[in-house]
N, C-alpha and C positions, 0 to 999 in steps of 0.2 A: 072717438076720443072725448072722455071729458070734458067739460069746459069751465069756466070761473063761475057760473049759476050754481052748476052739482058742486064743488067743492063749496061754495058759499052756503045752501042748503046743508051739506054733510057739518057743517062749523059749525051752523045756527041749532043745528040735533046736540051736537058738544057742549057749547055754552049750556044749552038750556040743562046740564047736569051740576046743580048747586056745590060743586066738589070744592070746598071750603075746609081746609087737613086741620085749622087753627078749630076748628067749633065742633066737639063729640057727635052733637045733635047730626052730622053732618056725613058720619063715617060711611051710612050705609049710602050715601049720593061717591062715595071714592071707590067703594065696590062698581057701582052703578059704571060711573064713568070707566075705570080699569074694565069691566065686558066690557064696553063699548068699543074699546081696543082693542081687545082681545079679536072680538066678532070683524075688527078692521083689519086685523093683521093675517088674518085667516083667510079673509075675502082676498088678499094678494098673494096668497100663495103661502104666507110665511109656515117654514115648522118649528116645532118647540114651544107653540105661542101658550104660555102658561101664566097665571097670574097668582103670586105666594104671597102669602099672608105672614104679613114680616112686622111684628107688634103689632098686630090691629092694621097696618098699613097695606092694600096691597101695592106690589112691583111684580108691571107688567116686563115679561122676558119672551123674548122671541127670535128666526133665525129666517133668512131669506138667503137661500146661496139659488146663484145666478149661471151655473154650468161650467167657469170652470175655476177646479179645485185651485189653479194655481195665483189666482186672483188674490188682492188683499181683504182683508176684512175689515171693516167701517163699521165701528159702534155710533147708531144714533140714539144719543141720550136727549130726553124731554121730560117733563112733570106736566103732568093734566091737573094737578088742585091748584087751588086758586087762592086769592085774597078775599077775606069778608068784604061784601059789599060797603060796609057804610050806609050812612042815612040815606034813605030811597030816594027823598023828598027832592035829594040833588043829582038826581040822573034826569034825565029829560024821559026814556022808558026803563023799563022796569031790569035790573043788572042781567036777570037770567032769563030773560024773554026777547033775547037777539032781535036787533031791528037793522034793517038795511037802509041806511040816509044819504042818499048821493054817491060817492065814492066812499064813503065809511060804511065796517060794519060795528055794530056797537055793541055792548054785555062786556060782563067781567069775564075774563080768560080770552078774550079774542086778541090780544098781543101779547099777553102773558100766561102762558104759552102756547093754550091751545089751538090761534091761529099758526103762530108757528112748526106746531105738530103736523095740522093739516097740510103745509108746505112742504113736507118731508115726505108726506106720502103721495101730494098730485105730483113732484119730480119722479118716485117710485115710480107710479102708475106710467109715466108716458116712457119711462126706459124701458120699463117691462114688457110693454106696446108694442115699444117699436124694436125688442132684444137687442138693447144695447144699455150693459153695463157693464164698467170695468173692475167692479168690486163686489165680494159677497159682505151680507149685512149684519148684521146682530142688534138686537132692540133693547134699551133699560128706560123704561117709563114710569118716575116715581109719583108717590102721590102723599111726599111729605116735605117738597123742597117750601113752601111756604108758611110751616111752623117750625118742623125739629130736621132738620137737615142733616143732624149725625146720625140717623136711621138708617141714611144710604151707604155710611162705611163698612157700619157691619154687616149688611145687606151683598155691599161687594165682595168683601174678606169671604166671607161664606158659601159663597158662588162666581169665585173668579174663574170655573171652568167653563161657565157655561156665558162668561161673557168676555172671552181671549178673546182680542184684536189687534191690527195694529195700529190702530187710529181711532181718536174719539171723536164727532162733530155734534159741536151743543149749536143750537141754535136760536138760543135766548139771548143774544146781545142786541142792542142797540145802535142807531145809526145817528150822527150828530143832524142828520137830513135826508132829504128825498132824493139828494142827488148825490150821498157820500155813501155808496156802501163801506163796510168794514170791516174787517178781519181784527180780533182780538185773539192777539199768543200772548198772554198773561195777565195774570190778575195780582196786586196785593193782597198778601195774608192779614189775618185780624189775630189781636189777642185784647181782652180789654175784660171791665166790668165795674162794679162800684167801688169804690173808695170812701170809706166811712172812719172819720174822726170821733171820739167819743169821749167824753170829761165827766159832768156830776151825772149825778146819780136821778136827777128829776130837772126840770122846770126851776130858773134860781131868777130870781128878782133880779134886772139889770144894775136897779138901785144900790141895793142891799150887798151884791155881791161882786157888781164891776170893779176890775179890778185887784180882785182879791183869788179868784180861779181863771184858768186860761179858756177864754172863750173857744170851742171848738170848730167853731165858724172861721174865727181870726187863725188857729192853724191850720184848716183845711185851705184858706184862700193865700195861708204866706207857702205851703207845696205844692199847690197846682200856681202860682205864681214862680215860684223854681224848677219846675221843670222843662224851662224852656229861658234860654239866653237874647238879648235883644232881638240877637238876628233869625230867632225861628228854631234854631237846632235845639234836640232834644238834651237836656245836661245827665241824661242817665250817664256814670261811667262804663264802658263799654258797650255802651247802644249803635257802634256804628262799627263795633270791630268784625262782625260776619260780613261787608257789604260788599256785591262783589262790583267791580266797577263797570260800567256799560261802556261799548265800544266806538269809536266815531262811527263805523255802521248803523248803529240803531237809534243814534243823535241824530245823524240825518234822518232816519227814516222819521220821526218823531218831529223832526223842523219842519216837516211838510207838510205838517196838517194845518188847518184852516183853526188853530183854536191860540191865538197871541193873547198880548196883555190885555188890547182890546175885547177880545172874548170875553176874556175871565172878569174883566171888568163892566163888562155889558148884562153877560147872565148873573152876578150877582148884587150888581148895584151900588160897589163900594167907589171910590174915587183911585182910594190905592189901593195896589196887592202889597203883600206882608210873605214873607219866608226866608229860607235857606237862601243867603248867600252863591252867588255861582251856580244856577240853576233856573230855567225857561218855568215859567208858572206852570207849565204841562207837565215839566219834567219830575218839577216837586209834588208833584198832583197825581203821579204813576208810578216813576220808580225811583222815587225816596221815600223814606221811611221817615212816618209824622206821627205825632200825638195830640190828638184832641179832645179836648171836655166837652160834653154835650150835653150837659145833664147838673144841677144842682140842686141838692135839696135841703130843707133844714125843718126838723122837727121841733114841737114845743108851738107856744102860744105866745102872740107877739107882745113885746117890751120885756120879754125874758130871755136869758141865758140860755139855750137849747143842750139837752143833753148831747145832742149828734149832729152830726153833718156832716153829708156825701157828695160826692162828686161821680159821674158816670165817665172814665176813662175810655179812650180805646188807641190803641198801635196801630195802625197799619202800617203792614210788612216788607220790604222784596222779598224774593224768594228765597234769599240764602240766611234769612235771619229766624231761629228756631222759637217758637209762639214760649215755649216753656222756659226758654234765659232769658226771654225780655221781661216775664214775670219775673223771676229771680232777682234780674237786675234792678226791678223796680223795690221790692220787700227790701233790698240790701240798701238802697237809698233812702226809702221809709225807715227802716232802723236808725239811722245815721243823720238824720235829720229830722222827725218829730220830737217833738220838745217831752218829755218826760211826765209833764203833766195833764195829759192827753194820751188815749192809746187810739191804736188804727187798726185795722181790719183789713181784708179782700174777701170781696162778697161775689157771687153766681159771674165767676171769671168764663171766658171761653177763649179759645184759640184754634185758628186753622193756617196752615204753612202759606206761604203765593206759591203760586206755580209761572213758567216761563215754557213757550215752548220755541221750536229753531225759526224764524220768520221766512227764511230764505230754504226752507225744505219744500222737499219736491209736491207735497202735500199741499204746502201753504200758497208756494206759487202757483200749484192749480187750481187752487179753489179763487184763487186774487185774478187769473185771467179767466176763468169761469164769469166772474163778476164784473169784469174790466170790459166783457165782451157783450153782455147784457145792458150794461148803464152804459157802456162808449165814454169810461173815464177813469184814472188809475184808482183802484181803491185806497183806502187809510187802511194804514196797517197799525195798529197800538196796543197799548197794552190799557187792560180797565186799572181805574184810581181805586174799585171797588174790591170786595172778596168774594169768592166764589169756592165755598168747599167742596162740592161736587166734582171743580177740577182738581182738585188738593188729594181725595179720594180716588180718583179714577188713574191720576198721573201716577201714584204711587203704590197704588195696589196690583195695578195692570201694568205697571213699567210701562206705558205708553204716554203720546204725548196728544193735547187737548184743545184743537182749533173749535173757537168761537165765532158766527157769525149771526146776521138775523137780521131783521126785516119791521123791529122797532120803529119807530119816530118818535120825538120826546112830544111831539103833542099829540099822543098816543090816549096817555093819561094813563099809564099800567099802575095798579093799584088806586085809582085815583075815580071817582065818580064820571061817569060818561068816557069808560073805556073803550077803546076802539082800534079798530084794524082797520088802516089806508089800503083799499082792494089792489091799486095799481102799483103800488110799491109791493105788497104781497105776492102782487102774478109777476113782477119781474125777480123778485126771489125766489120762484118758485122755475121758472127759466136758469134763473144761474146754477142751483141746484143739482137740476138734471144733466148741464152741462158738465159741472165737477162730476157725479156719479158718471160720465161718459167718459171722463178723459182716465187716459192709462196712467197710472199714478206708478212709481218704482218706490218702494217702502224700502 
């Protein structure tokens, strides 16, 4: 049998492949890594292991059936590319020359997600050991979830035969700690992008001109000032008419997690929290539908007039609100409220749906007592505040539905200098794992 040395060896070969999808310079290290898969999937047996060359991108495809036909099928989706390193200067070693420090292993992709990959396959490895699995497999391993993510839609549209399932498991979520695993059935949808006000024609002397033309500034900050009412809610009109309502079921399961006022006010430092009326700071934070600005800019040279100024918007979604009428709803309010003397724009918008899947399916209860049974304590079950097109994609192209889990810690540092992989939270995800691939699932 294997043990946590070989798989940490086979991780520190992974890392050291620069597979960085955001930098050209970089493409031929995404080949590099996709063999490297290829030659992993092959070594266990897998058939079909093929790697397609999908815009310059490859996606790795592959199939592992386990003897018997009447078994379900498990899609494990992962991305092997990575975040650019950032300045070296602030790694303690070097991002892609894997170094082993105590209980961490360190480099960039070693929690995002190429550690995680590796977990998929030392759970593989000991079922296959020991012939004992209740599922046959199928593999989608992209190598552009880190720059252009919508590669994988059409990627799937185009080969949804050869990746029928009945079930997807990503396992690139996050855990609020070493002692909370957590199952993730939904993500909020995103639609957003800039917001660009626009007046004279050049640079106007604040002196000369105040006054006399509408500062574009003063009406970009009196609409992002309107679109929100004291208490938090969004004043789009019909921004709240798709929403479906959540059930006291999922309240509860939502009340039990370890993340209060106290929390939200611990990790972000404020005295008070701010929002929606009638709603647990979690609950506004997951499955309500928010709008924030992130982003201002103003061009021109200071003690002048600027011809322009933006704002970088974004929605986040539940899943029953369509990315393409919260646009709409928004242009219809920009119509009806910028002032005439000024005109506005929508600049490099994007949108992708939320996805939800059953919490309480026979899938999701086995994966939570798979997990329940390794840590000796009930999982969190929640839904991400984030977005996740990949689920948006797979849910909807594949008619199936998309269990999250994973083996993150937030002082992981994923994207962040001095990345790293907690080994012992690793090998107990790599334990729960094998147990879910053992337990007889009824799809």
């Amino acid at each position: 049998m294997k043990d946590t040395d070989y798989y940490m060896s086979e991780l520190m070969e992974f890392i050291a492949i620069p597979s960085i999808s955001a930098d050209p310079a970089c493409r031929k290290y995404l080949v590099e890594a996709s063999s490297w898969l290829e030659k992993r999937l092959a070594g266990m047996g897998a058939q079909n292991v093929c790697s397609h060359d999908y815009c310059g991108i490859p996606m790795v495809t592959g199939d592992l059936f386990c003897g018997n036909p009447e078994a379900p099928t498990l899609l494990l989706y992962g991305h092997y590319d990575v975040q650019p390193s950032g300045p070296e200067d602030l790694w303690e070693s070097p991002p892609f020359r894997p170094e082993r420090r105590g209980e961490n292993l360190y480099g960039r992709g070693a929690t995002d997600m190429k550690g995680q990959i590796l977990a998929l396959f030392a759970a593989l490895d000991n079922c296959l050991e020991n012939h004992k699995s209740s599922w046959n497999y199928r593999f989608l391993f992209e190598g552009a979830e880190e720059s252009d993510g919508s590669l994988l839609d059409g990627f799937i549209q185009e080969n949804t035969a050869i990746l029928e399932c009945d079930l997807v498991l990503n396992v690139d979520a996050g855990m609020v700690g070493a002692d909370f695993p957590s199952i993730v059935y939904g993500c909020r949808g995103i639609t957003g992008g800039k917001l660009i006000i626009s007046g004279p024609a050049h640079d106007l002397h604040c002196g000369e001109f105040g006054g006399v033309v509408l500062n574009p500034v003063h009406a970009l900050c009196k609409v992002i000032a309107g679109l929100h009412d004291e208490s938090g809610r969004v004043t789009l009109p019909g921004f709240y008419e798709d929403l479906n309502i959540i059930g006291e079921e999922e309240r509860t399961l939502l009340a039990k997690l370890p993340m209060n006022e106290d929390f939200f006010r611990r990790e972000t430092g404020v005295k008070h929290l701010w929002g929606e009326l009638g709603f647990t700071p979690l609950e506004r934070s997951v499955i309500r539908p928010i709008l924030e600005v992130v982003d201002l800019q103003v061009s021109g040279m200071s003690s002048s007039i600027s011809p322009e100024a933006s704002a970088l918007l974004y929605f986040r979604l539940v899943p029953d609100q369509l990315p393409a009428k919260i646009k709409t709803l928004l242009e219809k309010h920009l119509d009806a409220t910028v002032p005439d003397a000024v005109n506005w724009r929508l600049e490099s918008w994007i949108g992708c749906k939320g996805t939800v899947c059953d919490p309480f399916s026979p899938a999701a209860q086995g994966l939570k007592e798979a997990l329940k049974s390794v840590w000796q304590t009930e999982p969190l079950l929640t839904r991400s505040g984030g977005s996740l097109p990949m689920a948006e994609y797979l849910q909807q192209r594949l008619n199936v539905e998309v269990l999250l889990t994973g083996f993150q810690l937030p002082e992981d540092n994923m994207h962040g200098p001095n990345e790293k992989l907690h080994i012992p939270t690793w090998e107990k995800g790599c334990l729960a794992l094998q147990l879910f691939f053992q337990t007889p699932i009824i799809i």
